[in-house]
DRENMILO-482957 format. One line per 2 residues: number of its first residue (from 1); their letters; for each residue x, y negated, z negated of C-alpha. Coordinates in Angstrom, 1 decimal, decimal comma. Example, Ala and Ser with C-alpha at 12.3 -4.5 7.8 and 13.67 -1.06 7.14 Angstrom:
<keses>
1> AS> 12,3/4,5/-7,8  13,7/1,1/-7,1
</keses>
This chain:
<keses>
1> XX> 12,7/0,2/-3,7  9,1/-1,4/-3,3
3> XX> 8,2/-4,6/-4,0  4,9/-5,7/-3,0
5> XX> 5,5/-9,3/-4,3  4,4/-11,2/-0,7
7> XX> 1,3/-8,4/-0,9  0,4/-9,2/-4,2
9> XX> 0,8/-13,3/-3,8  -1,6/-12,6/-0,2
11> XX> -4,1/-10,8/-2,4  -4,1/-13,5/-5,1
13> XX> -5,8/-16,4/-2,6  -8,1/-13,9/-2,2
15> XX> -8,9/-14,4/-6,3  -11,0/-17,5/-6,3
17> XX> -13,6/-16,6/-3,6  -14,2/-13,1/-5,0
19> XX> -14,6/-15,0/-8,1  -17,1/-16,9/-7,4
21> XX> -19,3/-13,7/-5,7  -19,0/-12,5/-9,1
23> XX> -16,4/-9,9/-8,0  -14,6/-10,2/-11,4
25> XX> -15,0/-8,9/-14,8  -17,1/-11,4/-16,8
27> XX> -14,5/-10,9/-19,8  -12,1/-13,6/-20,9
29> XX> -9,1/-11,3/-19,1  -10,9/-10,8/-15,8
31> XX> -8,2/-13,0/-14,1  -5,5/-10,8/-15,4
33> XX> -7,0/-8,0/-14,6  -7,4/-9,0/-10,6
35> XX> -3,8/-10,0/-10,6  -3,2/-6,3/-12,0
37> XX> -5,3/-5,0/-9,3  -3,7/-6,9/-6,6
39> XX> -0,4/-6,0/-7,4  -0,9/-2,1/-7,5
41> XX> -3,4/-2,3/-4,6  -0,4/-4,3/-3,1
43> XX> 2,2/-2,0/-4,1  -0,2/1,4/-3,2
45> XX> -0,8/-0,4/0,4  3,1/-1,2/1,1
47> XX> 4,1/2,3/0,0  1,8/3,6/2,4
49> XX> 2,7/1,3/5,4  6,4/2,0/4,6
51> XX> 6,0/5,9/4,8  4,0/5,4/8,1
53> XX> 6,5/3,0/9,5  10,0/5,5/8,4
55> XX> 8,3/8,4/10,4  7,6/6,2/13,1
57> XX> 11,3/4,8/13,1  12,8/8,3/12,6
59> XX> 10,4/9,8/15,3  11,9/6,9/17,7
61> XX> 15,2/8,0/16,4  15,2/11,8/16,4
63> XX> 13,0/11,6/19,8  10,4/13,5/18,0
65> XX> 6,5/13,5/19,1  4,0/11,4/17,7
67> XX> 2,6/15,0/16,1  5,8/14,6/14,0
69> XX> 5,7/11,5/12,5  1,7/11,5/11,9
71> XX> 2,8/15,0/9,5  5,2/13,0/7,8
73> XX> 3,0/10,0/7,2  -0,2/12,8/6,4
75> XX> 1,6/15,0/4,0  2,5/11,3/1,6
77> XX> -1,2/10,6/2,1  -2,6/14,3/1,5
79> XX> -1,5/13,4/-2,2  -1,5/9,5/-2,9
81> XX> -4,9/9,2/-1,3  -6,6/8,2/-4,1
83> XX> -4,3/5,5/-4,4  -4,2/4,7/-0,9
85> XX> -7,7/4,4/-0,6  -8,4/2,3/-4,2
87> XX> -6,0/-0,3/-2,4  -8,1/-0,5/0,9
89> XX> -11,5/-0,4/-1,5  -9,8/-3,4/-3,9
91> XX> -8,6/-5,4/-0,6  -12,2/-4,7/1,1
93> XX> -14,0/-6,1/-1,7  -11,8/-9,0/-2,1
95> XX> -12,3/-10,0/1,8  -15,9/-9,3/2,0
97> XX> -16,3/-11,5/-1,2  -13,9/-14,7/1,0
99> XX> -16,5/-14,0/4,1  -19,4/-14,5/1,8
101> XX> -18,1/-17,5/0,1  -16,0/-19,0/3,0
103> XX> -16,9/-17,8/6,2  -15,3/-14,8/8,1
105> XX> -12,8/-17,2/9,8  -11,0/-17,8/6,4
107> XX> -11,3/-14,0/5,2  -10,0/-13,1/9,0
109> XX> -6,8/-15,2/8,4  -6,6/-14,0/4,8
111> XX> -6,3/-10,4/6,2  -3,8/-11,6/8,5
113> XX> -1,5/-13,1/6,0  -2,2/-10,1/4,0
115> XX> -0,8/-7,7/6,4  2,2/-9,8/7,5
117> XX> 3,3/-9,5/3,9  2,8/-5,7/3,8
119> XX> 4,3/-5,3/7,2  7,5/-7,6/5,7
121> XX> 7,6/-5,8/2,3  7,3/-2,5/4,1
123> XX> 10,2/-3,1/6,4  12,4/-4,2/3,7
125> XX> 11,7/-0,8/1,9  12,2/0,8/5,2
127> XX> 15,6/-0,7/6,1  16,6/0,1/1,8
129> XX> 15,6/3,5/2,4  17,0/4,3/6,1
131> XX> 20,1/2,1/5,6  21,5/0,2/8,6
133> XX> 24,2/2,3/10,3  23,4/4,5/13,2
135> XX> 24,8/7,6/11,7  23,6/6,9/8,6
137> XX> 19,9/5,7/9,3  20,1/9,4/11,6
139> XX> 21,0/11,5/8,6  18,5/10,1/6,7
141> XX> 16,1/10,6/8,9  16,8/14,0/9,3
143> XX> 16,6/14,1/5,6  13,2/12,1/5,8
145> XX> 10,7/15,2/6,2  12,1/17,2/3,0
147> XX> 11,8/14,0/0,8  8,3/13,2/1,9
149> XX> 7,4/16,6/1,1  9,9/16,8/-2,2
151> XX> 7,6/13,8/-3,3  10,1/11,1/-3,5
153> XX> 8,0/8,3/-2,6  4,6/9,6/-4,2
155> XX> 3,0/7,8/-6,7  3,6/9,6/-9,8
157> XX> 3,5/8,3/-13,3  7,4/7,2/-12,9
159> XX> 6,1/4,5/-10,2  6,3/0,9/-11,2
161> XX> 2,6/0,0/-11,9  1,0/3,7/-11,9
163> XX> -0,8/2,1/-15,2  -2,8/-0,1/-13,0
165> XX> -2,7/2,1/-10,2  -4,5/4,9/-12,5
167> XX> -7,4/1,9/-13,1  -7,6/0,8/-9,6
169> XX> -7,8/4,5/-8,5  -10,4/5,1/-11,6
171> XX> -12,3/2,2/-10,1  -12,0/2,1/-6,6
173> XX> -10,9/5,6/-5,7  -12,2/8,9/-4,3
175> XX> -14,3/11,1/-6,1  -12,3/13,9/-5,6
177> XX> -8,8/13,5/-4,8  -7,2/16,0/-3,3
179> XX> -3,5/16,7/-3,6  -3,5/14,6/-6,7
181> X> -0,2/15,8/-8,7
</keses>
């Protein structure tokens, strides 16, 4: 259901100028292993923006409180965080590495483009998961609190790049996760 392909392509201009601040591994597979990074940063980042956006959208639709659709979107982050926060570390670095090598401007439009991809991948997820009917998208939002909480859309060792994930998070995560499955 996710594909953080217009995340991961945002992220890789990002490549060269954290290259040359020496943001990369000096081994002969440092290249490899940024695109690796990028894409579960960008996959980690669009899950996360998805979750967020289907409680907001349900919320809207079930005329629920804001108090409801922050629970939804902190009980996925209570036990991805350590994902969720070796994304934003991975896409910090990378930006603060463009601004040192080509001037906040760049990096500011970099983040832009970054976000408009997760935004777009996000929404496509979003619309997959929620479907398109009224009486459909209003069942599954009914639905949407139990499979938050049933773990459907955590990042488990059955997600598509929880191998890089697991180095990213290793690298750029918490401590201490909590919640961690």
């Amino acid at each position: 259901m996710f594909k953080p392909l217009l995340v991961a392509l945002a992220l890789g201009t990002l490549l060269p100028a954290a290259q040359a601040q020496g943001a990369s591994p000096a081994s002969s597979s440092s290249q490899a292993l940024m695109e690796q990074r990028n894409a579960a940063a960008g996959f980690a980042g669009t899950v996360k923006f998805a979750v967020g956006r289907a409680a907001r959208t349900c919320g809207e639709l079930l005329g629920k409180d804001e108090q409801y659709m922050r629970a939804i979107a902190d009980d996925w982050t209570q036990r991805n965080s350590r994902y969720a926060t070796a994304a934003e570390r991975w896409t910090s670095m990378l930006l603060t590495a463009m601004a040192q090598a080509q001037g906040r401007e760049a990096a500011s439009r970099a983040y832009e483009q970054l976000m408009a991809a997760v935004q777009r991948d996000a929404a496509q997820s979003v619309a997959a998961l929620l479907g398109s009917e009224p009486a459909v998208q209003k069942s599954r939002c009914e639905q949407l609190p139990a499979v938050i909480a049933n773990g459907a859309l955590d990042i488990t060792p059955q997600a598509p790049l929880y191998a890089e994930l697991q180095e990213l998070a290793a690298v750029f995560g918490p401590s201490q996760p909590a919640g961690q499955k």
